[in-house]
Backbone as CSV, one residue per row, in Angstrom:
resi,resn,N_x,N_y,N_z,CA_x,CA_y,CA_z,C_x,C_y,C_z
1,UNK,-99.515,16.881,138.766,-99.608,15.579,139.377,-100.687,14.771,138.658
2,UNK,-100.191,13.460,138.000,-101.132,12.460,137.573,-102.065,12.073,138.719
3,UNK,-103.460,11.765,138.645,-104.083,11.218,139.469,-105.037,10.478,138.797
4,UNK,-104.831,8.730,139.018,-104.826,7.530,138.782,-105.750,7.118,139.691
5,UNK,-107.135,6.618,139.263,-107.666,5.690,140.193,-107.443,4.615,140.602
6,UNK,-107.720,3.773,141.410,-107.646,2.247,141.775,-107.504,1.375,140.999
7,UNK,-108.885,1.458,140.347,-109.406,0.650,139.147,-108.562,1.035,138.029
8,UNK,-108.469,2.464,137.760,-107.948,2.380,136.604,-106.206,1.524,136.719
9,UNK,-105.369,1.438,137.797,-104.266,1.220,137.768,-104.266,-0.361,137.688
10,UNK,-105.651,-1.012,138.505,-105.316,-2.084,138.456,-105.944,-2.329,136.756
11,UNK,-106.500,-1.896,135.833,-106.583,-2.424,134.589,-105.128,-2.039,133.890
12,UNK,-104.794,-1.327,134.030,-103.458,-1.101,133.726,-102.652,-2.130,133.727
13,UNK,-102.297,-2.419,135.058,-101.309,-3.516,135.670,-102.028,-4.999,134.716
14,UNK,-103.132,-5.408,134.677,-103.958,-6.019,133.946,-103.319,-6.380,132.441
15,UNK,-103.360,-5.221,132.086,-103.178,-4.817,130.779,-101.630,-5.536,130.212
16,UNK,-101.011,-4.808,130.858,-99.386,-5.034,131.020,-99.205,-6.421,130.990
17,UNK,-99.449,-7.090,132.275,-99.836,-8.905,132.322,-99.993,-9.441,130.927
18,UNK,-101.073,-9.103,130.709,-101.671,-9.802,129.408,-100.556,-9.606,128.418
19,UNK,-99.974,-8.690,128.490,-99.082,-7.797,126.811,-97.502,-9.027,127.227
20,UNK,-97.067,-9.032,128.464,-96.082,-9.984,128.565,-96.464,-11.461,128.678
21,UNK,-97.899,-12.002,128.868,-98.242,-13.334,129.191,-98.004,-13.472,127.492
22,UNK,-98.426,-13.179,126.758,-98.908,-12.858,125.247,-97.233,-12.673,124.831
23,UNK,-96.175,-12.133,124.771,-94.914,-12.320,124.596,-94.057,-13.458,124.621
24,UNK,-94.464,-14.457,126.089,-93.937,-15.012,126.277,-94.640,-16.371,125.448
25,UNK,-95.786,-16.150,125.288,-96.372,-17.756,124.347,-96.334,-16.849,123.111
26,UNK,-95.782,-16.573,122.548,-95.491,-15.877,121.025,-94.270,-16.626,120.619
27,UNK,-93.027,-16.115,122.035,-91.960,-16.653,122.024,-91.747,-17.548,122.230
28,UNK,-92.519,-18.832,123.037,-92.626,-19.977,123.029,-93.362,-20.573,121.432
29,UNK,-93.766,-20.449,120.802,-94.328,-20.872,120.086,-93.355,-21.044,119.051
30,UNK,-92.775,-19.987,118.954,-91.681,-19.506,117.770,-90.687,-20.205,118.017
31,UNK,-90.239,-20.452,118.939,-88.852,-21.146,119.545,-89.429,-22.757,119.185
32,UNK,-90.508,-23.390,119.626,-91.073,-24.530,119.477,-90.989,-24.756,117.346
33,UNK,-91.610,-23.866,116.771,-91.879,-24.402,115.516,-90.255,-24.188,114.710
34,UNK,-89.013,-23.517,115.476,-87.989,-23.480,114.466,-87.556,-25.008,115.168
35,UNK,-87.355,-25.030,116.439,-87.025,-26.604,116.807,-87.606,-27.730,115.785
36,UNK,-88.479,-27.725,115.597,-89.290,-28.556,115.210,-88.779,-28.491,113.594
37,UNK,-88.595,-27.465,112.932,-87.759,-27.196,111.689,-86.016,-27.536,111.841
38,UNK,-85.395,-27.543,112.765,-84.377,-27.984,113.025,-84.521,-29.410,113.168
39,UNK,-84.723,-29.936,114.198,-85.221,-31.704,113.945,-85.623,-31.879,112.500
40,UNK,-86.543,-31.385,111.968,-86.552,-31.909,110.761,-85.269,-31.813,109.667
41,UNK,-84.774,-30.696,109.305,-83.527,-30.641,109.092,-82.616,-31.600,108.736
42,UNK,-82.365,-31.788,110.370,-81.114,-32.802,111.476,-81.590,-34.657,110.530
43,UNK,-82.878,-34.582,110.600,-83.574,-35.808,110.140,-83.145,-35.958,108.723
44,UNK,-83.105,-34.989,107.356,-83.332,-35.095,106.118,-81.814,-35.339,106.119
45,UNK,-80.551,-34.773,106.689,-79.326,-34.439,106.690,-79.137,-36.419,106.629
46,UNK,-79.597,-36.751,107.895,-79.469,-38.199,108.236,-79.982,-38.802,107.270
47,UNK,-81.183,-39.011,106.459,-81.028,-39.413,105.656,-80.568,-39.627,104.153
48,UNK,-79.652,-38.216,103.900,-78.777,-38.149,102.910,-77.461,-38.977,103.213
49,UNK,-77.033,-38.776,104.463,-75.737,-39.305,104.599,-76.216,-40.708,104.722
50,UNK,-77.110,-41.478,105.293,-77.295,-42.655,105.244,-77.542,-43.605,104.154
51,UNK,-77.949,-42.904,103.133,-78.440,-43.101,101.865,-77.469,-43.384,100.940
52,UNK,-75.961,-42.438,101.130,-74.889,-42.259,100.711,-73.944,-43.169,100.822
53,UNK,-74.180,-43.373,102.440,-73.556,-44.543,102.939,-74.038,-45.999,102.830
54,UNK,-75.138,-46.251,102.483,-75.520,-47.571,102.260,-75.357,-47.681,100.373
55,UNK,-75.263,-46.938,99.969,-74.877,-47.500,98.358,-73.477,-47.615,98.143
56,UNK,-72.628,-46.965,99.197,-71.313,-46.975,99.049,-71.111,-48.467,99.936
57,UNK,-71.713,-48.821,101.127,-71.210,-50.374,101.521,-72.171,-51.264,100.359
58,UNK,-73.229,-50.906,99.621,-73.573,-52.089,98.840,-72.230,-52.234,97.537
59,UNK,-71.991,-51.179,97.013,-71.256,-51.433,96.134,-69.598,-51.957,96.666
60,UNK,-69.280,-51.325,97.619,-68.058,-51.995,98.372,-68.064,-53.355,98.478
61,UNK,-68.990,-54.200,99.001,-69.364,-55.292,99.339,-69.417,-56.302,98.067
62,UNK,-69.763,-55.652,96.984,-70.292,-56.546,95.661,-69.028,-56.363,94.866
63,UNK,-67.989,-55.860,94.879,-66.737,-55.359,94.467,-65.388,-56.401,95.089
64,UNK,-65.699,-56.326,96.456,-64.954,-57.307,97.237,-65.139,-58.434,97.974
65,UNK,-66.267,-58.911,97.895,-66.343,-60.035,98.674,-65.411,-61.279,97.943
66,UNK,-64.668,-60.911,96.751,-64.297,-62.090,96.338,-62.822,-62.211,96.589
67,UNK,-62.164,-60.704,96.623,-61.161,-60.431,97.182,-60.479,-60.632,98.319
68,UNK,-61.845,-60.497,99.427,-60.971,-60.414,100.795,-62.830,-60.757,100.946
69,UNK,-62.505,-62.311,101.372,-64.049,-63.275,102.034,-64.607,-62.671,103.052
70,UNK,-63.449,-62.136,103.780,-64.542,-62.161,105.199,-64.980,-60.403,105.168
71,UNK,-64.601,-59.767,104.637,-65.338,-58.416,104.265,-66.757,-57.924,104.198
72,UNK,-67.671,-58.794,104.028,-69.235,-59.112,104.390,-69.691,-58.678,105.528
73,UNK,-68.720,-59.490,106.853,-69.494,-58.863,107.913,-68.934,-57.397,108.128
74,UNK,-68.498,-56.500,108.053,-68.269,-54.866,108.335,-69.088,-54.178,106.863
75,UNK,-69.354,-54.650,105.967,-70.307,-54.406,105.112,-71.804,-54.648,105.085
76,UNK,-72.177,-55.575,105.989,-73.198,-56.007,106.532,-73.318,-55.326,107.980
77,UNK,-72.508,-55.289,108.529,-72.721,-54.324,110.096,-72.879,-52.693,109.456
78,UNK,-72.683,-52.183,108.513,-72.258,-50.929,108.206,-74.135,-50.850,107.464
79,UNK,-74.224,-52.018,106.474,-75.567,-51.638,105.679,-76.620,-51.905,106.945
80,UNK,-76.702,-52.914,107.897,-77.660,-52.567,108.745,-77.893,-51.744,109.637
81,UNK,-76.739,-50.872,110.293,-76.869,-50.067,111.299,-77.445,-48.695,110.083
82,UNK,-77.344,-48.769,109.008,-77.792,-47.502,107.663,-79.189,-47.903,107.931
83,UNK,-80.040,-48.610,107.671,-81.094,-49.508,107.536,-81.829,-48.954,108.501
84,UNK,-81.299,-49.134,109.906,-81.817,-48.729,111.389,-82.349,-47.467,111.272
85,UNK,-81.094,-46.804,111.258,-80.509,-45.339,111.253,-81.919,-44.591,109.952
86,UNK,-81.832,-45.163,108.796,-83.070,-44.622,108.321,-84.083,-44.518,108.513
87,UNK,-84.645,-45.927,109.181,-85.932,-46.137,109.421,-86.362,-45.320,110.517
88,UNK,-85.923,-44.827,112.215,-85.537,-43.584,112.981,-85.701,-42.213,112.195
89,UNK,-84.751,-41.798,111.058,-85.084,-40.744,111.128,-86.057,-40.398,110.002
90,UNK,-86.431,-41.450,109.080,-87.766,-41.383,108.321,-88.996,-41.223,109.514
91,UNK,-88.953,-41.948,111.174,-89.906,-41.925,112.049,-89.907,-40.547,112.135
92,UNK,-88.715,-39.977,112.439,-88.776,-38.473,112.783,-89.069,-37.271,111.920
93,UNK,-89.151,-37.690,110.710,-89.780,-36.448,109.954,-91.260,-36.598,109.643
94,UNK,-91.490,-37.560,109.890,-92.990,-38.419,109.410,-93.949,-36.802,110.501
95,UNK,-94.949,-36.435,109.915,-95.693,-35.273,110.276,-96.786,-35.605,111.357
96,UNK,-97.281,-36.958,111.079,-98.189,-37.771,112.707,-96.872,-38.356,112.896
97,UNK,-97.419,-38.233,114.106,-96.978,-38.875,114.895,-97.620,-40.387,115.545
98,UNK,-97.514,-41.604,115.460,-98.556,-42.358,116.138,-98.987,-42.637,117.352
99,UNK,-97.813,-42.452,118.422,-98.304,-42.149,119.627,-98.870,-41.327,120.243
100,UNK,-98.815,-40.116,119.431,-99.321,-38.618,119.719,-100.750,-39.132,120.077
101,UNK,-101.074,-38.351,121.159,-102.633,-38.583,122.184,-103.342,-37.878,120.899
102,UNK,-104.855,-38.188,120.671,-105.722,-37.593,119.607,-106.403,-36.195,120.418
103,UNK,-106.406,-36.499,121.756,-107.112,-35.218,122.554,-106.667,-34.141,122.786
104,UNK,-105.276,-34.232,122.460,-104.740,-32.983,122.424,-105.198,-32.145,121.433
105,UNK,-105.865,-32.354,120.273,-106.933,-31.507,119.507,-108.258,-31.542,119.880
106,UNK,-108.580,-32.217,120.488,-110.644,-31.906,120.956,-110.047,-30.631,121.775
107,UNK,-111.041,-29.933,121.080,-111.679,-28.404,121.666,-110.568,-27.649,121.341
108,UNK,-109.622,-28.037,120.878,-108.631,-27.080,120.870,-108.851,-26.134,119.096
109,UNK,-109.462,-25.494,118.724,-109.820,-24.977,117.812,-108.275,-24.446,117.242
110,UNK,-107.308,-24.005,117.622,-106.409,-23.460,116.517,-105.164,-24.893,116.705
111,UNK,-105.721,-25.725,116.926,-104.986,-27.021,116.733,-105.448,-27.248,114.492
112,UNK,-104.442,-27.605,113.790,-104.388,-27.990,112.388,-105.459,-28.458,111.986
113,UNK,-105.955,-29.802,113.041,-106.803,-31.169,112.643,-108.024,-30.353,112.862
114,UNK,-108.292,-29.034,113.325,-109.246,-28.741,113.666,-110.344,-28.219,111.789
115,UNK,-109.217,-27.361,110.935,-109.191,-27.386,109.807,-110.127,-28.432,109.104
116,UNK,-109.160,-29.329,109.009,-110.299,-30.520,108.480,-111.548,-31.688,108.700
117,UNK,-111.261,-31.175,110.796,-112.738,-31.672,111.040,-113.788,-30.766,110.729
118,UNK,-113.738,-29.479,110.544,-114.898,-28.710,110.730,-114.518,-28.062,109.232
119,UNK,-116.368,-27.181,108.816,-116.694,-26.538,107.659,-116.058,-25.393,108.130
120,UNK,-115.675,-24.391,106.706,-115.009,-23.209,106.997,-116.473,-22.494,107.955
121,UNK,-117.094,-22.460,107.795,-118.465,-21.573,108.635,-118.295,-21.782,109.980
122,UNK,-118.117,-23.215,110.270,-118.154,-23.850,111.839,-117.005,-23.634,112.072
123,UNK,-115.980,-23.562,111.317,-114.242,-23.402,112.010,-114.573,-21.407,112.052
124,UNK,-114.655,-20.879,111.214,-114.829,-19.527,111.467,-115.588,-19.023,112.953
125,UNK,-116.607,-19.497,112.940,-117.024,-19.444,114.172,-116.773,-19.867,115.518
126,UNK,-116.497,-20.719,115.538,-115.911,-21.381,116.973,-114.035,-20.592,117.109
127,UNK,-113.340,-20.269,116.078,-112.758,-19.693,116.627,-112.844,-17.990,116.691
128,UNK,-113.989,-17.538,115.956,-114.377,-16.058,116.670,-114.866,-16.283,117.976
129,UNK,-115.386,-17.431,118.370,-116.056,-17.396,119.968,-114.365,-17.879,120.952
130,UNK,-113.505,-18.325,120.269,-112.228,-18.929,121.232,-111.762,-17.554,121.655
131,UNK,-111.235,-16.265,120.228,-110.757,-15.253,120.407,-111.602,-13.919,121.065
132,UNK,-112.740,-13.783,120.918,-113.343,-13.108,122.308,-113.653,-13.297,123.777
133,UNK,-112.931,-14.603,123.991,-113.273,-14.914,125.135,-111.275,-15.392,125.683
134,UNK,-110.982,-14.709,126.645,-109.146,-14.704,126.869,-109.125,-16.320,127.421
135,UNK,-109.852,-16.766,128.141,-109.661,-17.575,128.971,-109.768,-18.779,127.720
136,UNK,-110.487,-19.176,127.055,-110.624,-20.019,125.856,-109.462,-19.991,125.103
137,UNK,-108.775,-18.208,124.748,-107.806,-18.367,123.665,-106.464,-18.396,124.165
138,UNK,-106.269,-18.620,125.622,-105.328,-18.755,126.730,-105.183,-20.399,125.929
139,UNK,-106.218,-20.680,126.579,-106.327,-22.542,126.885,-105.983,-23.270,125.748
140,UNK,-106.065,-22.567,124.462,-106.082,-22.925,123.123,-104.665,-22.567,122.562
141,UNK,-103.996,-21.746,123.172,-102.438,-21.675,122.582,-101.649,-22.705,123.802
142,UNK,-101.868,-22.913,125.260,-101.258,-23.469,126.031,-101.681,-25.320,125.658
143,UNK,-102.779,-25.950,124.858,-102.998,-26.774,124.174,-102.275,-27.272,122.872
144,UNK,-101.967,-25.938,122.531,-100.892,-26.497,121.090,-99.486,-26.288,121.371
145,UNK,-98.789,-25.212,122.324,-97.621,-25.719,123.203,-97.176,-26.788,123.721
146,UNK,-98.208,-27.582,124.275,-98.568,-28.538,124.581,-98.184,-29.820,123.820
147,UNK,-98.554,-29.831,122.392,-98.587,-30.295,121.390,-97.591,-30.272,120.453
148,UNK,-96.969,-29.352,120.782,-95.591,-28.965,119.811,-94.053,-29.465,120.877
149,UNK,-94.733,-29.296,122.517,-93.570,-29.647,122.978,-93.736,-30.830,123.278
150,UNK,-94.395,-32.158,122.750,-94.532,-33.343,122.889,-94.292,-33.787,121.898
151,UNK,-94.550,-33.272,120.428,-94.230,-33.834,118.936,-92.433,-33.287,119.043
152,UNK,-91.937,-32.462,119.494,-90.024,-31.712,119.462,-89.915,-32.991,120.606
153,UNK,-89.744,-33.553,121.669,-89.671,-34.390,122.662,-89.492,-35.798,121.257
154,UNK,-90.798,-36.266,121.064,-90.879,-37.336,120.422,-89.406,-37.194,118.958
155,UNK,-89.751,-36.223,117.994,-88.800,-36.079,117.135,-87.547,-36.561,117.865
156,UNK,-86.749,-35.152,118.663,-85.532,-35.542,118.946,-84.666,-36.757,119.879
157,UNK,-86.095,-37.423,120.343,-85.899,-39.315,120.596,-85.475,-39.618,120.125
158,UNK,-86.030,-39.736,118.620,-86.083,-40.689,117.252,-84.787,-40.250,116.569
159,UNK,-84.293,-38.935,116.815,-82.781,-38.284,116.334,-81.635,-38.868,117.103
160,UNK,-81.430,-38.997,118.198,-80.746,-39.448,119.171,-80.690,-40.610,118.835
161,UNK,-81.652,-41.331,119.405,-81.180,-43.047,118.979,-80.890,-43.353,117.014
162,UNK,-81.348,-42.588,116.099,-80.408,-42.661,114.536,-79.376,-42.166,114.851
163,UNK,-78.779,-40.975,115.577,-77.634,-40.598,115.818,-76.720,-41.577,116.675
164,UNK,-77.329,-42.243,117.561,-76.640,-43.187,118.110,-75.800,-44.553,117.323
165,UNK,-77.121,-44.854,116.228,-77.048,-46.203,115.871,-75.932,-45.711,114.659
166,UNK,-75.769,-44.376,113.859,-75.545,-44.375,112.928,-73.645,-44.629,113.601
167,UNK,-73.692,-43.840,114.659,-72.440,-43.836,115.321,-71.479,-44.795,115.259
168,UNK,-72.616,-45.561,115.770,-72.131,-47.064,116.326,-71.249,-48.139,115.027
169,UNK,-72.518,-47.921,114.420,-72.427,-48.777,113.336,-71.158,-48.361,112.505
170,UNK,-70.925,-47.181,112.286,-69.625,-46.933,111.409,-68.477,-46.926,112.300
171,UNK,-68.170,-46.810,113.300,-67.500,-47.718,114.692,-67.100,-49.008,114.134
172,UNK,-68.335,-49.542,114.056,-68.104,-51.172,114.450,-67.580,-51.737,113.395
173,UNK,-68.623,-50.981,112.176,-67.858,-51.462,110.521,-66.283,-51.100,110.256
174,UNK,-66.377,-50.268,110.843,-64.771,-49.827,110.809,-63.903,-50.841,111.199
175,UNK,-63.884,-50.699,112.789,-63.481,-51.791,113.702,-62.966,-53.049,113.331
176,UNK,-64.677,-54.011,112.440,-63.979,-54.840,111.944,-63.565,-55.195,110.803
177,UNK,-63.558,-54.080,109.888,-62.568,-54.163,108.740,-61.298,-54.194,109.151
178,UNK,-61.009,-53.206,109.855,-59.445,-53.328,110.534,-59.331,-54.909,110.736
179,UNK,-59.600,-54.854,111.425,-59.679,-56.500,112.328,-59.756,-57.678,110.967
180,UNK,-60.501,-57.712,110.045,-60.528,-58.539,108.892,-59.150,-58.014,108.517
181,UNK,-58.802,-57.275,108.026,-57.562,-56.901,107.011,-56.601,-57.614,107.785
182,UNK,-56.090,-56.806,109.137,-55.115,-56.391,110.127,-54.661,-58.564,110.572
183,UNK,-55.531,-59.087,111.125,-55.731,-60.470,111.426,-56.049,-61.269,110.736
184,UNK,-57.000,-61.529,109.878,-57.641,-62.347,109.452,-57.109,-63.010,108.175
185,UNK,-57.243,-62.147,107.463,-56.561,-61.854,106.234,-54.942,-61.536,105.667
186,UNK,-54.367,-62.150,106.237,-52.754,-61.553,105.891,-52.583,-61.724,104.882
């Protein structure tokens, strides 16, 4: 028969806590920085195809406007909703963020910015004092969670509405090319 003290079971149980609290912000973290590599991704993708697509309506446009007059506006609805659509997901790969709060790095020592406010001596140290102390190096990963799930939030805004506009816009350019050819133009 094992015989287990009090104390010892409750450091145990202790122990255990910590080993799954510590799992689960591992796995949060990890899940947060591939998101955050996916948005970026999703972002570079958008601006290939947009890129693609606005040299193909500039040259469309400079090819035919003499052909078929009213062709301008679905070449012009097509190059500005590209225009939009870039400027969005250039916001979304951009690495600051500008709305991002600045306090979400004070005190937070394994925050990036922390790197280049402080000397390697003073960054070495302040985070040997974060990691011997749980409650500090608790506060300091639930700070950059924090931080990662507000910069993935902000990104996939800025994805959504380029995904929206890019939508739209090749919709509409479409739309009224039909509509120029189909009516306008017999």
């Amino acid at each position: 028969m094992i015989n287990i003290s009090g104390k010892e079971l409750k450091k145990e149980k202790k122990s255990i806590e910590r080993i799954r609290t510590d799992a689960i912000l591992r796995e949060t973290s990890t899940n947060y920085i591939r998101l955050i590599g996916d948005a970026d991704r999703k972002a570079r993708i958008m601006l290939v195809v947009n890129s693609i697509f606005l040299t193909i309506s500039v040259t469309f446009l400079a090819k035919t406007i003499h052909e078929i007059p009213n062709v301008w506006i679905s070449a012009s609805v097509l190059v500005i909703s590209n225009v939009i659509t870039l400027f969005f997901s250039i916001q979304s790969v951009k690495p600051e963020i500008r709305n991002s709060r600045n306090d979400q790095s004070e005190n937070n020592i394994i925050h990036y910015k922390k790197c280049k406010e402080l000397s390697l001596e003073e960054y070495s140290s302040a985070l040997r004092d974060t990691m011997k102390d749980n409650t500090k190096k608790m506060d300091a990963i639930i700070k950059d969670l924090y931080h990662y799930g507000n910069l993935l939030a902000l990104k996939y805004k800025l994805l959504k509405i380029a995904y929206t506009l890019f939508s739209w816009g090749i919709l509409l350019s479409v739309i009224s090319y039909l509509f120029i050819i189909l009516f306008i133009n017999k």
